[in-house]
Structure formats: structure tokens, C-alpha cells
LOTI-905608 format. One line per field, with one value per residue (C-alpha): residue number from 1; residue in one letter; y, x, z. Coordinates in Angstrom, 2 decimals, always signed. Layout:
k NUM,...
r A,...
yy Y,...
xx X,...
zz Z,...
END
This chain:
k 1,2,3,4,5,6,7,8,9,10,11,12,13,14,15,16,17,18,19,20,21,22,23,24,25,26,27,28,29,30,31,32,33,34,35,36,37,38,39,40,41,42,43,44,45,46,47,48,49,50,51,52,53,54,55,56,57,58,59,60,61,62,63,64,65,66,67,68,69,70,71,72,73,74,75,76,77,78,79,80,81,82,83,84,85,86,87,88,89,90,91,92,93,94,95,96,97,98,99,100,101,102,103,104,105,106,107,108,109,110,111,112,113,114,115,116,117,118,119,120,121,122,123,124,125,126,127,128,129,130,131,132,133,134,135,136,137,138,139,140,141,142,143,144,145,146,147,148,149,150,151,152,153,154,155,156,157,158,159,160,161,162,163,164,165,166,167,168,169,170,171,172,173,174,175,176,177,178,179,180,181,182,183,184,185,186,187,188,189,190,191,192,193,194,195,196,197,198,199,200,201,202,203,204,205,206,207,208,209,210,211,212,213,214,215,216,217,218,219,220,221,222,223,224,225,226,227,228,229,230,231,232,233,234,235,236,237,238,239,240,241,242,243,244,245,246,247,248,249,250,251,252,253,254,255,256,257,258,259,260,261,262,263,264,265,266,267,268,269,270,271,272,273,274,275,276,277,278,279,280,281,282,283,284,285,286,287,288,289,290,291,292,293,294,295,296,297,298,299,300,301,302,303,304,305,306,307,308,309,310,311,312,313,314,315,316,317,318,319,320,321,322,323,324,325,326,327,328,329,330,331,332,333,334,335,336,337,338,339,340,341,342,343,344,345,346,347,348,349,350,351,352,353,354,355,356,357,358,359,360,361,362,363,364,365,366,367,368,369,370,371,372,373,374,375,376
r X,X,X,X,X,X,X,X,X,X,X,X,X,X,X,X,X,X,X,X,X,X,X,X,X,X,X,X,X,X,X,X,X,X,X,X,X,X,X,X,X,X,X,X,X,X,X,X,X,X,X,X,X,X,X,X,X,X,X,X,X,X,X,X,X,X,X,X,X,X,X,X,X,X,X,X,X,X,X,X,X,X,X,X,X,X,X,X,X,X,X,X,X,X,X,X,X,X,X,X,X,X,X,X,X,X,X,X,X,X,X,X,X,X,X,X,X,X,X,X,X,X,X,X,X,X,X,X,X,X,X,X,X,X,X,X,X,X,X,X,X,X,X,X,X,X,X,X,X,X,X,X,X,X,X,X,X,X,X,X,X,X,X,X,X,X,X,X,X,X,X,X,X,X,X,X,X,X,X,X,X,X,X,X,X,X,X,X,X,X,X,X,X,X,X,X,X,X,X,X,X,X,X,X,X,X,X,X,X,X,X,X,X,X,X,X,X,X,X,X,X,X,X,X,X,X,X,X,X,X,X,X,X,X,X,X,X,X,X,X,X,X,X,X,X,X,X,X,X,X,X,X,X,X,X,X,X,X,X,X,X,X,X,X,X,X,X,X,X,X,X,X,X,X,X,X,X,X,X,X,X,X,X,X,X,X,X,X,X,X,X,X,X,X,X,X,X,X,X,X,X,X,X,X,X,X,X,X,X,X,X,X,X,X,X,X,X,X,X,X,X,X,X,X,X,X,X,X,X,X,X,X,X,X,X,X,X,X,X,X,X,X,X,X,X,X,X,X,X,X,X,X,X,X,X,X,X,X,X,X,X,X,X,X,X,X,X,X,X,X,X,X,X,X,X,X
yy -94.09,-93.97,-97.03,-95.63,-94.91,-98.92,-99.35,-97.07,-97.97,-101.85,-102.10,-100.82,-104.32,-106.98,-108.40,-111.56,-114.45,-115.22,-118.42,-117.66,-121.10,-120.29,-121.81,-123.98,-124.06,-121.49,-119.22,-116.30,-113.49,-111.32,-111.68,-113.04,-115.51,-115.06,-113.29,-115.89,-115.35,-111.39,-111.24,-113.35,-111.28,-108.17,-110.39,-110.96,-107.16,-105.68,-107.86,-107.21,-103.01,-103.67,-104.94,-108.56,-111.42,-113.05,-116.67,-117.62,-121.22,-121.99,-123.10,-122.77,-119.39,-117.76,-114.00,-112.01,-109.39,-112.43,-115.25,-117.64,-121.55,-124.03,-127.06,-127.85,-128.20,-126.08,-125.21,-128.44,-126.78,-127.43,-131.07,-132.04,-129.49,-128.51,-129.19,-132.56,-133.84,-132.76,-134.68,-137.15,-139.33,-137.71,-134.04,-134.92,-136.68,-134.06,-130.97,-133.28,-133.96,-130.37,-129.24,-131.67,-130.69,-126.68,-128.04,-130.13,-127.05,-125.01,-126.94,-126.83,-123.24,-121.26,-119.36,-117.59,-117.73,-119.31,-117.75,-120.51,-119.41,-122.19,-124.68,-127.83,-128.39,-131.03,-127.51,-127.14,-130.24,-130.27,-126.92,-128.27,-132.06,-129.85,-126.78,-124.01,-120.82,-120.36,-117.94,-119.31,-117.05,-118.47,-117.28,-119.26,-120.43,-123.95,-127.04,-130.71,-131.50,-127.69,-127.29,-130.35,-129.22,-125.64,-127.40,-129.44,-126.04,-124.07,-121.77,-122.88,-119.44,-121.42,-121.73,-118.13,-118.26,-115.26,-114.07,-111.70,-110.30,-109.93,-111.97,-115.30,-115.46,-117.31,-119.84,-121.26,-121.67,-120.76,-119.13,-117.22,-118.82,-117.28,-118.12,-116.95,-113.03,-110.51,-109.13,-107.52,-108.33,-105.48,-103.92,-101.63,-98.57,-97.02,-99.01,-98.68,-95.15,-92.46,-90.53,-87.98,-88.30,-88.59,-85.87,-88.55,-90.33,-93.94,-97.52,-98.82,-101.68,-105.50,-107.47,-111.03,-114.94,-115.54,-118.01,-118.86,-117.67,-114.58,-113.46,-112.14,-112.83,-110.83,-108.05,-108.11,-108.19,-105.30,-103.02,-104.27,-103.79,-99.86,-99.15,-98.24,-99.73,-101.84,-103.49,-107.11,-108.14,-111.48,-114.84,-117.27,-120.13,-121.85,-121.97,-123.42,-120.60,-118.37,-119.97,-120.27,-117.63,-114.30,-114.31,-113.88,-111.18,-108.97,-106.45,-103.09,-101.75,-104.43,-105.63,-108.37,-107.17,-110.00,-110.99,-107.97,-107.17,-104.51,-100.75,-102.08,-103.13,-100.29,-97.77,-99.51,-99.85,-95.65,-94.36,-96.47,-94.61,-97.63,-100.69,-103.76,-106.86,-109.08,-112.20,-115.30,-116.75,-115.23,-113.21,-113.86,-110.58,-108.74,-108.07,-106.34,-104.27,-102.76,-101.95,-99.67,-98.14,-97.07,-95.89,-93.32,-95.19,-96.24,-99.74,-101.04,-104.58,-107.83,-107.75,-111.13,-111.91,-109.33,-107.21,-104.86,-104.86,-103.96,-101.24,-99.20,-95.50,-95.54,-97.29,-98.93,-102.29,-104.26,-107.35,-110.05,-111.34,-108.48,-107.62,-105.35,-103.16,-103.70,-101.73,-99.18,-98.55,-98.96,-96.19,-94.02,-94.82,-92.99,-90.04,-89.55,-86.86,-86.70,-88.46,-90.45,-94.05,-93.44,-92.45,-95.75,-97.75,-96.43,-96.69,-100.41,-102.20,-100.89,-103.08,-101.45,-102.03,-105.60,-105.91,-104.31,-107.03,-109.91,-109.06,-109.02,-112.57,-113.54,-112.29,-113.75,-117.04,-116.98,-116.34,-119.45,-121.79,-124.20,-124.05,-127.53,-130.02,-129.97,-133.59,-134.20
xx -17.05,-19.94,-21.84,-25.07,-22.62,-21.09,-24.74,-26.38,-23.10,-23.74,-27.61,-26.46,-26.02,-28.85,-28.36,-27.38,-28.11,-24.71,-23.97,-21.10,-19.54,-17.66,-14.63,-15.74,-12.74,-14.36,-17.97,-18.34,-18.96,-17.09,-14.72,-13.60,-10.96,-8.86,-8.79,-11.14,-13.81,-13.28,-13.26,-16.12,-17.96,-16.90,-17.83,-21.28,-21.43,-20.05,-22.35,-25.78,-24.75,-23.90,-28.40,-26.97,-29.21,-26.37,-27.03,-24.08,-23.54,-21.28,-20.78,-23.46,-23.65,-22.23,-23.94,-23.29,-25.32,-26.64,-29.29,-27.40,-27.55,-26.00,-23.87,-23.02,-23.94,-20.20,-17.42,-15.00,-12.37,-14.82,-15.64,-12.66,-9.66,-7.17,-4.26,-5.00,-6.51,-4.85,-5.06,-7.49,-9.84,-12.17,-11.49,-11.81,-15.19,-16.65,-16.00,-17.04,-20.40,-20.95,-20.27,-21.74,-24.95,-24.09,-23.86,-26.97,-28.72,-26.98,-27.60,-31.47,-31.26,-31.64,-28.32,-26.61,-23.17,-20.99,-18.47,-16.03,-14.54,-13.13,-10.20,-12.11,-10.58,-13.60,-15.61,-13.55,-14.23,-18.32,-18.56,-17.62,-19.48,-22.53,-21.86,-22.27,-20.34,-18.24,-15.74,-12.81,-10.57,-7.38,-6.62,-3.59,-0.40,-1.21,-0.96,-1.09,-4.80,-5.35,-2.63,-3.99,-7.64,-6.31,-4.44,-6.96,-9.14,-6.92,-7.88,-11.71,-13.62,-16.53,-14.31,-11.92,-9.92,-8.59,-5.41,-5.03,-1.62,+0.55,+3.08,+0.78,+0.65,+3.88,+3.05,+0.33,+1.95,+5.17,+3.24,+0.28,-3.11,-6.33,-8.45,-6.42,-6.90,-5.91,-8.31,-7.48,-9.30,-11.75,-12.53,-15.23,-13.69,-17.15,-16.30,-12.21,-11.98,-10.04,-10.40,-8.90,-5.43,-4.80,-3.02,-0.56,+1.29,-0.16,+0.80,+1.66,-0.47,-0.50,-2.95,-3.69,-3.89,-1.02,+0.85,+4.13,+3.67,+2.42,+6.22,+3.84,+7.08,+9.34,+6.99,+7.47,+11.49,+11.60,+9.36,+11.41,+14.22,+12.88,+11.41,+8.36,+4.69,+3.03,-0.78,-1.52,-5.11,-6.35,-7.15,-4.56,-4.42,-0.90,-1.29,+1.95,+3.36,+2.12,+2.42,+6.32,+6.90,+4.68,+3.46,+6.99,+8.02,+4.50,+4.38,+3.07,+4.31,+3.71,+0.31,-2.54,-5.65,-7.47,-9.51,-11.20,-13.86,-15.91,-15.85,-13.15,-10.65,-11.23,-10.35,-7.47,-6.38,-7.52,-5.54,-2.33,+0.99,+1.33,+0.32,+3.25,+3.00,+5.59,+4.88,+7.17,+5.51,+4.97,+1.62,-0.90,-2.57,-2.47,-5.64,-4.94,-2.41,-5.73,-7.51,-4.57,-4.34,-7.97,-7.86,-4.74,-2.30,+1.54,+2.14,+5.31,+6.11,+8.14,+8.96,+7.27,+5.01,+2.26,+3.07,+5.33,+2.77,-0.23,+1.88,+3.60,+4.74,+2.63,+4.87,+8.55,+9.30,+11.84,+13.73,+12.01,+13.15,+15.58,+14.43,+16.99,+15.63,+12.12,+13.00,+14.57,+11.26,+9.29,+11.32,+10.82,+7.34,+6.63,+5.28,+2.97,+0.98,-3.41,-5.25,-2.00,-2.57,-6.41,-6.62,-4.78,-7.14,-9.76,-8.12,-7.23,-8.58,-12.02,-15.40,-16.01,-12.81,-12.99,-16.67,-16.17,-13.37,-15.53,-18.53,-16.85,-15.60,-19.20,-20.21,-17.83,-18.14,-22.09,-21.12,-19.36,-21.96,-23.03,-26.40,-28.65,-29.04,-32.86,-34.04,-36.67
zz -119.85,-117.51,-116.60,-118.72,-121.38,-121.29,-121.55,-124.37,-126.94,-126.19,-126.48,-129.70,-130.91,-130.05,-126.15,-125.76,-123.34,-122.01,-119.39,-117.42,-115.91,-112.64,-111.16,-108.05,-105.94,-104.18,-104.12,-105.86,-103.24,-101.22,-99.65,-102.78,-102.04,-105.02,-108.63,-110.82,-108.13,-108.23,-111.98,-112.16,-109.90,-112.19,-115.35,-114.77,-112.91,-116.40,-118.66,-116.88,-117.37,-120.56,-120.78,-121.37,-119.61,-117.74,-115.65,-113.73,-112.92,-110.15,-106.81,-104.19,-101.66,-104.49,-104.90,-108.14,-110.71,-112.46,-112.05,-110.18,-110.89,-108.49,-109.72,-106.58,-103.42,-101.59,-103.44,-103.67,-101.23,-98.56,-99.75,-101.15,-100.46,-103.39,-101.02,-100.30,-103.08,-105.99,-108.99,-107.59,-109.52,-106.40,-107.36,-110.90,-110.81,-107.94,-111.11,-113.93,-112.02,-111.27,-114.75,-116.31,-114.51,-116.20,-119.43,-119.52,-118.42,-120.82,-123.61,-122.98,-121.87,-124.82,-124.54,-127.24,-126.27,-122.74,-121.33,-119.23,-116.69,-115.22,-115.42,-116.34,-120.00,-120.49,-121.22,-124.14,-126.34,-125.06,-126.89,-130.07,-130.03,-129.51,-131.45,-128.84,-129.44,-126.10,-124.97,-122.62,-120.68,-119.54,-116.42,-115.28,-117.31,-119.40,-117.82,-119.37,-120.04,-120.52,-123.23,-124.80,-124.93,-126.65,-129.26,-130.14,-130.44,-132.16,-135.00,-134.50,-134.11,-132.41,-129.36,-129.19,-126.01,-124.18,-121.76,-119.73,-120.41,-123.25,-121.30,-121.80,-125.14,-126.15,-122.64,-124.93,-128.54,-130.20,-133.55,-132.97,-132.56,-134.88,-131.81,-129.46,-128.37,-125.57,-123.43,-120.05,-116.96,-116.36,-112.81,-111.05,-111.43,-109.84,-106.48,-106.91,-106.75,-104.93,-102.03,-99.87,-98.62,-95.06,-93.49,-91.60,-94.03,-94.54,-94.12,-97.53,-98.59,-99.62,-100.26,-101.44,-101.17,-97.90,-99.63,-100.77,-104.35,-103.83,-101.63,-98.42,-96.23,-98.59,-98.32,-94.82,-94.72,-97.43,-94.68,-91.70,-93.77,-94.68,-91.23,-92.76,-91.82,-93.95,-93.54,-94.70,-96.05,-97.35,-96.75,-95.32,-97.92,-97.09,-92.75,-92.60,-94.62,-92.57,-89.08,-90.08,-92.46,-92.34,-88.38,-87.01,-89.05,-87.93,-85.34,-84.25,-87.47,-89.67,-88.91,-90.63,-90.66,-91.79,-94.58,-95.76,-97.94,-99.77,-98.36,-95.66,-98.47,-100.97,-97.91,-96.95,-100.78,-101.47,-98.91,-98.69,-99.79,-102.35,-103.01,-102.57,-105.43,-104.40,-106.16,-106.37,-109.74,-112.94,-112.47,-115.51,-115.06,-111.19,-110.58,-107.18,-108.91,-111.39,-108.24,-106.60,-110.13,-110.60,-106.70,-107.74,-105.71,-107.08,-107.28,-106.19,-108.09,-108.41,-112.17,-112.71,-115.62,-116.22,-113.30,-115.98,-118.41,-115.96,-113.99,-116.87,-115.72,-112.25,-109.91,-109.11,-111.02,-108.96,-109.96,-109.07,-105.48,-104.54,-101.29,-100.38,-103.70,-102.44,-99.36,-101.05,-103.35,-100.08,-98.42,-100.76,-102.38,-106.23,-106.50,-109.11,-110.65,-109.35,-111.99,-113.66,-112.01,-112.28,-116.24,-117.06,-115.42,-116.83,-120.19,-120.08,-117.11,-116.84,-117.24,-120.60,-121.76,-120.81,-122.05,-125.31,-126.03,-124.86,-126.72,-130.02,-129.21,-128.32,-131.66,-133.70,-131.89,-132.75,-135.97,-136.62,-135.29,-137.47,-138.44,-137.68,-140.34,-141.12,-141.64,-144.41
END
């Protein structure tokens, strides 16, 4: 479906005014410095071609397709970083003040519908003291307050969450939850495209947050352990990981390139032999995995939670920390047909595809609003 396409079949329903409430570990702009800032991005990108008026509220310097509100002044990794304040009654209160200041504006604003993409559970129980329909996608397994704050939601149509994966939905409840729906994360499939193959054979490809969950030094033994050249892209979140772990397994042939971003990262990603997923957690979604897909490239993958799921026939599923197998697959990368990888992003992990599932929600969730009490 072409972008006018996604456009013409949803201005076939009324457009809505949608806030979108960013995650404020970190901006929203490129380079995007994980997967909530990337989807985010594609979010608000997916919604304004679909003729929605879109506002997204989030951390300052971020830059999307979207009127963009500030709630604070630099993403709370700068002020107050993750790694060392964890769990703080600091970290806590610097979030609550920033989304608190969304809300206020929200509830003022006029909106129809929110869409929360964040992990501040507080979101959750706001939405129903004030009776504003809002949408919130679950982008990382449950933890305690989280958990708590879906419970307490459950079955209420005013607040649907989403998943990414299949492989989520038992994480959050043992018997299925009326409010609780699949949608896949959507990507550009306009800027993640193909292009022509090189006539020397390629590096293969990973590319990521450097840290220990995401296996970047296991990626690194598997090529040593192949003999074959592999390029490294993204930012370095754990330094220690990689000052110990990743740096002295690099050289000529196995080489970081950096952060990258933009045009830089798609042609690195278009023309690699195959893209390497070796993560060392269970993966809610794999959003790096969609891209390769929708450029035509095989992904080769850790079995570990959605990575299965997102893959299907276009790549090599290894078991999850076999290294040794990893090299194997890397040595001899999958070959697959022109078109194959491309058609099933297109099919599942494309912005009208993730759109078309949101909107509904949106709908449904306005539907259930309670209307005002009129006093005499």
C-alpha cells in the first residue's frame, strides 16, 4: 500500500486529534538511540499520512512528523542517568513532573484519543479518573508497578493496551485480557528499502544498543569463529561492556562503525549479506530485524522471544546462545528468493499495517468514553 493509499482508505473515517506521550529516557530523533524512540518516530510519521493531527509530547530536541510539545527540559538520561539512578525517588519524581505537565496539557487540549508510549504506569490510572480514551503499547515485558497498573485496567475498553509480539501475551496474564490486543510495530518501508547488490560480497551486518543484552560480543566470536567480516553500528550504552567485552574482539575484519543514522544506516543495512540478531533477553518485538526484512536482506537470529515470530521463512533461527551454530549460519548466510524478505514486511510490519490496527483501538476506545454528567 502506497503512502497516498494509507491515506485515501483512512480519511475514510473522520481524523482524529491524537496525543502521542513519548518515552523520555532519551529524544526522539535520529540517531534514534533505541526501538521506543524509533517507533515513536514511525508512530507519529504513520499517523500524520494517515491526515491524523498528531502532537507529540516528549522530551526536549526531540524532532518528529508531529507538533512537538516539551515536558522537559533534556531527556532524564542526561539529568539523571538510568544506570545510576534506577529506582530513585529522583528518577521517579523527574518523569512524574514531566508527565504530569503532558497530561495537564492534554486534558485542556481538545484531543480525541492518547496514545502512551511510555513506561510511566501513573499514565494508566490518570486516563480513567478523567475519562480520556487512551491507547497504551507495551513495549517491554511487565514489571511490578506496570503489571499492577494493567490489572487494575483490565477488560476496560477506555484504556486497550497493545504488544508487539505474539510471544508477550501470556508475560502479562495467564487468561486472555478483552483489552489486551496484538499489534505489530510498523516501519518506513518507503525509507527501508532495497537496493542493488554489490558485486563484492558484503560484510554481514549488526546493529543495535552495545550492551550486554543485546549478545554484541557473541556476534563477534560467531564471525571470528566463521572468518567472515562483520560491521557493528549503534550507540554504546554499557562502556564497560564494551571496553571489556566487544573492543577486543574487533579488527580489520570485524569493525564498529559508530553510531549511525539515516541514509548511512539504511545503506549499510540494504547491502549487507544478512543482518545478525544476537540477543541475550527475550526480544518483545526486533525492530531492527523489520528493517533488514523490508530492505530484502536474511536475518540471521538468536531464537529468543519475538525474534521467531518476526523472522518466519526469511532467515536462520539459532538456539539461543550457541555460538558455535551462529558461525555456522554466518558462514553460510540464507539465500532467499528477490522480493521474499521484502513482501513480508510489507505484509505485517509496515506503517499501514501498524496504523490500521491502532486506529481501530482509538475508535473503540472513544467509543467507550463516558459521556459528561450535565448539571441542572
Amino acid at each position: 500500500m502506497t503512502t497516498d493509499t494509507l491515506t485515501r482508505a483512512m480519511m475514510a473515517e473522520p481524523a482524529l486529534r491524537v496525543a502521542v506521550i513519548g518515552h523520555i529516557r532519551f529524544a526522539v530523533a535520529e540517531p534514534f538511540q533505541g526501538g521506543m524512540e524509533a517507533h515513536c518516530a514511525s508512530l507519529c510519521r504513520g499517523l500524520a499520512m494517515a491526515g491524523h493531527d498528531v502532537t507529540l509530547f516528549a522530551a526536549g530536541g526531540s524532532r518528529a512528523d508531529a507538533a512537538i510539545v516539551p515536558i522537559c527540559n533534556q531527556p532524564y538520561e542526561h539529568a539523571l542517568p538510568w544506570a545510576r539512578w534506577r529506582g530513585t525517588p529522583q528518577l521517579e519524581e523527574y518523569q512524574r513532573c514531566a508527565f504530569r505537565r503532558a497530561w495537564d496539557a492534554i486534558r485542556s487540549g481538545g484531543f480525541d484519543v492518547v496514545h502512551n508510549n511510555t513506561l510511566f504506569p501513573d499514565l494508566i490510572d490518570w486516563a480513567a479518573r478523567d475519562n480520556i480514551p487512551m491507547l497504551t503499547s507495551q513495549h517491554v515485558p511487565p514489571f511490578g508497578k506496570m503489571r499492577d497498573a494493567v490489572r487494575q485496567a483490565e477488560g476496560d475498553p477506555l484504556r486497550p493496551m497493545t504488544v508487539t509480539s505474539a510471544s508477550q501475551l501470556p508475560l502479562w496474564s495467564d487468561r486472555s485480557m478483552a483489552n489486551m490486543h496484538l499489534v505489530y510495530n510498523g516501519i518506513d518501508t518507503a525509507l527501508w528499502h532495497p537496493v542493488a547488490t554489490p558485486r563484492v560480497p558484503p560484510p554481514l551486518f549488526w546493529s543495535g544498543r552495545i550492551t550486554h543484552n543485546k549478545g554484541t560480543a557473541m556476534a563477534l566470536q560467531a564471525a571470528r569463529l566463521a572468518g567472515v567480516a562483520l560491521d557493528l553500528a549503534g550507540t554504546i550504552e554499557d562502556e564497560t561492556y564494551f571496553a571489556c567485552e566487544v573492543e577486543p574482539l574487533l579488527d580489520p575484519l570485524r569493525r564498529y562503525l559508530g553510531h549511525l543514522s539515516g541514509e548511512r544506516l539504511h545503506r549499510k543495512m540494504a547491502r549487507a549479506r544478512a543482518l545478525v540478531v544476537t540477543p541475550a533477553w527475550d526480544e518483545p518485538f526486533g525492530l531492527v530485524a523489520a528493517e533488514a526484512l523490508s530492505c530484502d536482506v536474511p536475518v540471521i537470529a538468536f531464537g529468543r522471544g519475538a525474534l521467531r515470530e518476526v523472522v518466519g521463512p526469511c532467515g536462520a533461527i539459532i538456539a539461543a546462545g550457541d555460538v558455535a551454530a551462529l558461525a555456522e549460519a554466518m558462514r553460510n548466510p540464507p539465500q532467499l528468493a528477490p522480493g521474499h524478505a521484502r513482501a513480508r514486511a510489507e505484509a505485517l510490519f509496515s506503517l499501514p499495517a501498524m496504523i490500521a490496527g491502532y486506529e481501530a483501538l482509538y475508535r473503540s476506545a472513544i467509543n467507550a468514553a463516558q459521556p459528561l454528567e450535565v448539571v441542572a
